[in-house]
C-alpha positions as CSV (number, residue, x, y, z in Angstrom):
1,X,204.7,121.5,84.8
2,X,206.1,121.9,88.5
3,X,203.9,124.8,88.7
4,X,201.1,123.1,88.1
5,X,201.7,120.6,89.9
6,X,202.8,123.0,93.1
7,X,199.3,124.5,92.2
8,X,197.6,120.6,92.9
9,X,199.0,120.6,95.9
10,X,198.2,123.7,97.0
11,X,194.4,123.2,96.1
12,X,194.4,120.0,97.5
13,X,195.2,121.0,100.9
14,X,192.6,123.3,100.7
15,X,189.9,120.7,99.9
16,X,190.9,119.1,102.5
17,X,190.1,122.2,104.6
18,X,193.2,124.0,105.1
19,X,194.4,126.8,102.5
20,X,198.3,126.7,102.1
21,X,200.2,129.8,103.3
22,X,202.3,131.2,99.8
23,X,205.4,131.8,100.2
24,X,208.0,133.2,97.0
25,X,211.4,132.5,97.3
26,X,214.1,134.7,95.5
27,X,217.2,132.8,94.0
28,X,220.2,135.0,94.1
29,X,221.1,133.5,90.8
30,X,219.6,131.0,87.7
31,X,218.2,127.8,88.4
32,X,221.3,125.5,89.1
33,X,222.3,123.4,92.0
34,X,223.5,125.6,94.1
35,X,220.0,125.9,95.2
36,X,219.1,122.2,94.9
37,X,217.8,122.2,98.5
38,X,214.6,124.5,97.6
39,X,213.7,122.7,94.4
40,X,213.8,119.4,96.3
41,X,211.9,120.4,99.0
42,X,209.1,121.1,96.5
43,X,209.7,118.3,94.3
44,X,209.6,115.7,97.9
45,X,206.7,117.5,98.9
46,X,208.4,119.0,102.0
47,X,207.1,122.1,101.6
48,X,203.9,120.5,100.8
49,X,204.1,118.9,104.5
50,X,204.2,122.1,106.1
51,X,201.1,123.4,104.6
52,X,203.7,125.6,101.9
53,X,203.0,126.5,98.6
54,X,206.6,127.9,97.4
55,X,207.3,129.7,94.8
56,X,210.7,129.4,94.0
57,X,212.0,132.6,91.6
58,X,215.1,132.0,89.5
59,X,217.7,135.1,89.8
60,X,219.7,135.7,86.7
61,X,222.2,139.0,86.1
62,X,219.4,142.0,85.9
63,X,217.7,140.6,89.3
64,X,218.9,142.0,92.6
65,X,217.4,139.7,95.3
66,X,217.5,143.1,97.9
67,X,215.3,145.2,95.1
68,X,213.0,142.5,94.8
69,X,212.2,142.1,98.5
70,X,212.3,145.6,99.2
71,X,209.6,146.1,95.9
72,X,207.3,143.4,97.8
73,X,208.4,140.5,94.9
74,X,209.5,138.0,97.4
75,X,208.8,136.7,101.3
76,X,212.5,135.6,101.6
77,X,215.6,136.0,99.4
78,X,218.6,133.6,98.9
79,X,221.9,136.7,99.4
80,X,225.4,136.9,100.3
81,X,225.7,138.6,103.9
82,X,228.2,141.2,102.4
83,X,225.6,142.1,100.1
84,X,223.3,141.7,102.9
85,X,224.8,143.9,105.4
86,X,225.6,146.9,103.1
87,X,222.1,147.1,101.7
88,X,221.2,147.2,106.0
89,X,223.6,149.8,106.5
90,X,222.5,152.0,103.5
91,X,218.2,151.3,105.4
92,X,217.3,147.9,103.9
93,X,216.0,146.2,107.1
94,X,217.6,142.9,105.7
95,X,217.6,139.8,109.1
96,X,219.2,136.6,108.2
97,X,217.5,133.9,109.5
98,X,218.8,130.9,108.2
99,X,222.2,130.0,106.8
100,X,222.5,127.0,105.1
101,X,225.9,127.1,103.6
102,X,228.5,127.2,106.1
103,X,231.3,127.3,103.7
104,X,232.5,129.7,101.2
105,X,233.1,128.6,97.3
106,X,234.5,132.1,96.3
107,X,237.9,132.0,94.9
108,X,240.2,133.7,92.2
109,X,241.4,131.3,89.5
110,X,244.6,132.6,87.9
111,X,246.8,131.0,85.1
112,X,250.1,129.2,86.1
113,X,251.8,130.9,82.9
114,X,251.3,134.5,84.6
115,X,253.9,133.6,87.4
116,X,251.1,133.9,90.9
117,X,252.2,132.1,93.0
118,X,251.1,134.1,96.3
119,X,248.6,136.5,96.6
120,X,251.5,139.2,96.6
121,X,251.9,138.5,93.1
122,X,248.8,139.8,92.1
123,X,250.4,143.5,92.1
124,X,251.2,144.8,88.8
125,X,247.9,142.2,87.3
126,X,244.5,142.6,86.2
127,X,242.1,140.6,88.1
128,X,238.6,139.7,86.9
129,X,236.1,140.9,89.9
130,X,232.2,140.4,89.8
131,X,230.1,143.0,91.0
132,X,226.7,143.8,92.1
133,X,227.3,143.3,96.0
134,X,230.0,139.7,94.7
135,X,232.7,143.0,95.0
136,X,232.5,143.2,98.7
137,X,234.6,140.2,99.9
138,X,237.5,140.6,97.4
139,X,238.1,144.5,97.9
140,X,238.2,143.6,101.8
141,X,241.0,141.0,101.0
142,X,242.7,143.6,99.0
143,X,242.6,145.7,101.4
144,X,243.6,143.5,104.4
145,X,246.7,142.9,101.7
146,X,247.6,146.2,101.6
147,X,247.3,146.2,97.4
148,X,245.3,149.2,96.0
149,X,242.5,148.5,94.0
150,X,242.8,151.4,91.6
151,X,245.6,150.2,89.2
152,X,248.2,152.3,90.7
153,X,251.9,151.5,90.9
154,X,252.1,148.3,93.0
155,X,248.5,147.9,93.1
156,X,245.8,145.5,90.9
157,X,243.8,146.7,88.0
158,X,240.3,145.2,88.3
159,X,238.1,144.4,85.7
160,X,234.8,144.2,86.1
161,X,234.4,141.0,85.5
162,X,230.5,139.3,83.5
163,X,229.5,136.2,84.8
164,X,231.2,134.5,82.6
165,X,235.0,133.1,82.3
166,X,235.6,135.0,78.5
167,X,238.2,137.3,80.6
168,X,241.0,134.2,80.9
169,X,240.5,132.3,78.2
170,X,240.8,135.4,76.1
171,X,244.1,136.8,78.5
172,X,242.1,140.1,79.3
173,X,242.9,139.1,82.9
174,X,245.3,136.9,84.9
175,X,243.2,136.0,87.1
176,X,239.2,135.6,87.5
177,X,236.3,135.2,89.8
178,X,235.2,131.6,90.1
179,X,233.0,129.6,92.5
180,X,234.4,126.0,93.5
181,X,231.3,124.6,92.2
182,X,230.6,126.6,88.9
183,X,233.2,128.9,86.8
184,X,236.2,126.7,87.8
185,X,234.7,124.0,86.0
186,X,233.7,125.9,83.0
187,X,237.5,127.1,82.6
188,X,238.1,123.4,82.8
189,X,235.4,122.5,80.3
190,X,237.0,125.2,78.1
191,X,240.4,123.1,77.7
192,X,242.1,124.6,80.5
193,X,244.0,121.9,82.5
194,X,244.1,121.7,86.1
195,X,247.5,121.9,85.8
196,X,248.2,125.0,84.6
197,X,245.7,126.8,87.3
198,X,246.8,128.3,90.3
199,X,243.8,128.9,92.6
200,X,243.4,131.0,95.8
201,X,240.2,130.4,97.9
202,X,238.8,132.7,100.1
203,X,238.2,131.0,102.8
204,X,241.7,129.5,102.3
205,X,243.0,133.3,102.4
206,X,241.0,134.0,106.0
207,X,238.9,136.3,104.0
208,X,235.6,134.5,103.4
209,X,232.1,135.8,104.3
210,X,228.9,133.7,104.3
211,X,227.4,133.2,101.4
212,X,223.7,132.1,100.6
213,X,222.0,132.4,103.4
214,X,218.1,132.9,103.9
215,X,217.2,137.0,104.5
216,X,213.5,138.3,105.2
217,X,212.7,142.0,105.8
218,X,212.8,142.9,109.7
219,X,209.2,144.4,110.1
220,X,207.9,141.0,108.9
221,X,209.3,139.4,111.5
222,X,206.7,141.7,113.9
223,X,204.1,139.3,112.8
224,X,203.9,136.0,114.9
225,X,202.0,134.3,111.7
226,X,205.0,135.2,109.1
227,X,207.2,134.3,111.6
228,X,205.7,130.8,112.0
229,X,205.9,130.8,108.4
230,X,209.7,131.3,108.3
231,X,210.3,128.7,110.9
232,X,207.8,125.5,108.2
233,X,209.6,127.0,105.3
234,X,213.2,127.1,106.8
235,X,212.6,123.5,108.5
236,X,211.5,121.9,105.2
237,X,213.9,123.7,103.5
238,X,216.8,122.1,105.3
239,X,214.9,118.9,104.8
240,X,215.6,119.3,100.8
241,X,219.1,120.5,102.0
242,X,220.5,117.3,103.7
243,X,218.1,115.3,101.2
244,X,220.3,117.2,98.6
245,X,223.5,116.4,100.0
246,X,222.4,112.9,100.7
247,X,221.6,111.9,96.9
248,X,223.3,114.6,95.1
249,X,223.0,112.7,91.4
250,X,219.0,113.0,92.1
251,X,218.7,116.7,93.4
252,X,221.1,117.7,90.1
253,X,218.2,115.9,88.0
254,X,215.3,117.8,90.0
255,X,217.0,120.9,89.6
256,X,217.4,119.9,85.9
257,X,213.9,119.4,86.0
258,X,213.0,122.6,86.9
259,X,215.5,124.5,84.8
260,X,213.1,126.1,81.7
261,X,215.5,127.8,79.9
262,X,217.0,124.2,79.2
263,X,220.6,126.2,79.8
264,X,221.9,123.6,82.3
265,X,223.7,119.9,81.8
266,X,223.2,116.9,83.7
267,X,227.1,116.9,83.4
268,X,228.0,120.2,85.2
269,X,224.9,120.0,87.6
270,X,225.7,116.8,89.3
271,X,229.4,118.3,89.0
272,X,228.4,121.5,91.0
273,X,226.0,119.8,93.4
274,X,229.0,117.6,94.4
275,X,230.8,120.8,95.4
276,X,227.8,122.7,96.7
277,X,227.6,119.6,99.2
278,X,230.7,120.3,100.4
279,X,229.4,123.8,101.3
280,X,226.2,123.1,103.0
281,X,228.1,119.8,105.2
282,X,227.9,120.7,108.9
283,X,225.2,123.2,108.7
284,X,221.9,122.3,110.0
285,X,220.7,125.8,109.1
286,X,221.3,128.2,111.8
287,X,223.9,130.9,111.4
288,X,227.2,130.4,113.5
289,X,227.7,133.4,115.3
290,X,231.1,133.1,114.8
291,X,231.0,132.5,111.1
292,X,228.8,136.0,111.2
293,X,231.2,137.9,113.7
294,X,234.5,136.9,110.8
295,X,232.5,138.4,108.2
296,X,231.5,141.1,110.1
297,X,235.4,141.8,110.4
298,X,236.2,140.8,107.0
299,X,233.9,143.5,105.8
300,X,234.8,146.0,108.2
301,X,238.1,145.5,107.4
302,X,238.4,147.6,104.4
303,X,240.4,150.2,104.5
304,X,239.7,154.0,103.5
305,X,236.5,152.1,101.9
306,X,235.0,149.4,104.3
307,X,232.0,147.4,102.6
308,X,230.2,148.4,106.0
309,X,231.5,151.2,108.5
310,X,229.7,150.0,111.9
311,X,229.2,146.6,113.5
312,X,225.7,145.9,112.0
313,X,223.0,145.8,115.0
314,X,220.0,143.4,114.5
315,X,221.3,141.5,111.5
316,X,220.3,138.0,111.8
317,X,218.0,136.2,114.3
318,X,218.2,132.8,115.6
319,X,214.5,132.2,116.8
320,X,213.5,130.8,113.3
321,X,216.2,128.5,113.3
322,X,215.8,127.6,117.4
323,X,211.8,126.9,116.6
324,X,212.3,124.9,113.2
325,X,215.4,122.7,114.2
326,X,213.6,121.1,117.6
């Protein structure tokens, strides 16, 4: 249904003389609010205002935003800037040019009963650790730590870790991966008490990196047209954003709306776009240098085995941003 309807209005702006400029938009992850601010942009017409016609493409655990780009699937992708970087470094010409969430929801949950307290009681455990590019930021706290990685005498054994909590409600690990706005809640939702959770943020530990931002290939950006794209689609974008954050019960139900696997709750997706508004307050959409120079050194930062080995050189550009947010 919402791609028929995104359809109408694409053919009704080219009655009325003027053919919408298609643009598809990879999620980093299933339909959920943690991308509320795209589906509302299409759902309020903001994209729609802008002459758009969006196509927003759910993510899911076999989808790699940076392989669909680079294959030609998508205009823009929704990434993580570790992921982001170390796909630049190894020739992906990845740019950032937007960067809605300012904050970082990353954070290991751990059970009370396994005696963490600190982060130096992790040696000697087995943590749950996501991977596919979600690695990145927890082996460069590790390493700022000092605590190997490989399950040696005072270090961690990591697990890889599905997306999924199974690993500490079954007691496989003592800790797990979570974001603020989804996993937590699950363990909660499992009959886990707050209570006996211990839970260590990232950007709590000095140790987040940016997460969700908007990435396009560089040579795109070569074309003045596609570039003028980028700077409609990232200012009705943040539109949806701060419409999002605004009415967050109603951008959970248009993300409901859009979710056709029928996966989601109305429960946990108003829950998690309550917490994903925390994330997105105090960004208008352009990247904070300084936000991007700590995760630079976050990922630098690694060791015998940095996520990236050079400072990154023409990784985000602010002239979308500058143009769409006059």
């Amino acid at each position: 249904m919402k791609k028929l309807m995104l359809g109408a209005a694409a053919l009704a702006l080219m009655a009325g003389g003027a053919q919408a400029e298609s643009v598809k938009l990879q999620l980093k992850w299933v339909t959920q609010a943690q991308f509320a601010g795209y589906y509302v942009a299409a759902e309020k017409g903001y994209y729609e205002e802008e002459g758009l016609d969006v196509e927003i493409l759910p993510g899911g655990p076999d989808i790699a935003p940076e392989q669909v780009i680079a294959g030609g699937g998508a205009d823009v992708i929704v990434d993580w800037m570790p992921a982001a970087l170390a796909a630049r470094e190894k020739g992906l010409g990845l740019v950032n040019i937007a960067q809605p969430f300012k904050h970082s929801g990353m954070m290991l949950t751990c059970l009370a009963e396994n005696g963490i307290t600190s982060p130096e009681d992790f040696k000697g455990k087995t943590l749950g650790v996501w991977f596919f590019g979600n690695e990145y930021p927890f082996l460069s706290w590790m390493s700022k730590l000092g605590i190997p990685t490989d399950g040696s005498e005072g270090g961690v054994t990591v697990l890889k870790q599905g997306f999924n909590v199974d690993p500490l409600l079954q007691k496989q690990a003592a800790c797990i991966s979570t974001m603020t706005y989804n996993e937590y809640w699950q363990v909660i939702d499992a009959g886990i008490s707050a209570d006996d959770l211990v839970t260590f943020k990232y950007e709590d530990e000095g140790v987040a990196t940016l997460e969700d931002g908007l990435y396009v290939m560089e040579d795109r950006l070569a074309d003045p047209a596609f570039k003028e794209t980028m700077v409609k689609f990232v200012r009705a974008s943040m539109k949806g954003w701060k419409d999002a954050e605004a009415n967050p019960d109603e951008a959970a139900m248009i993300v409901l709306d859009n979710d056709e696997t029928g996966a989601q709750t109305e429960q946990h997706q108003k829950r998690m776009m309550g917490e994903v508004a925390k994330l997105t307050a105090g960004s208008n959409g352009a990247l904070d240098v300084a936000d991007y120079e700590r995760t630079v050194a976050t990922l630098l930062g690694g060791g015998s085995d940095p996520v990236i080995t050079q400072e990154p050189s023409g990784a985000y550009t602010l002239e979308i941003t500058d143009a769409a947010l006059q």
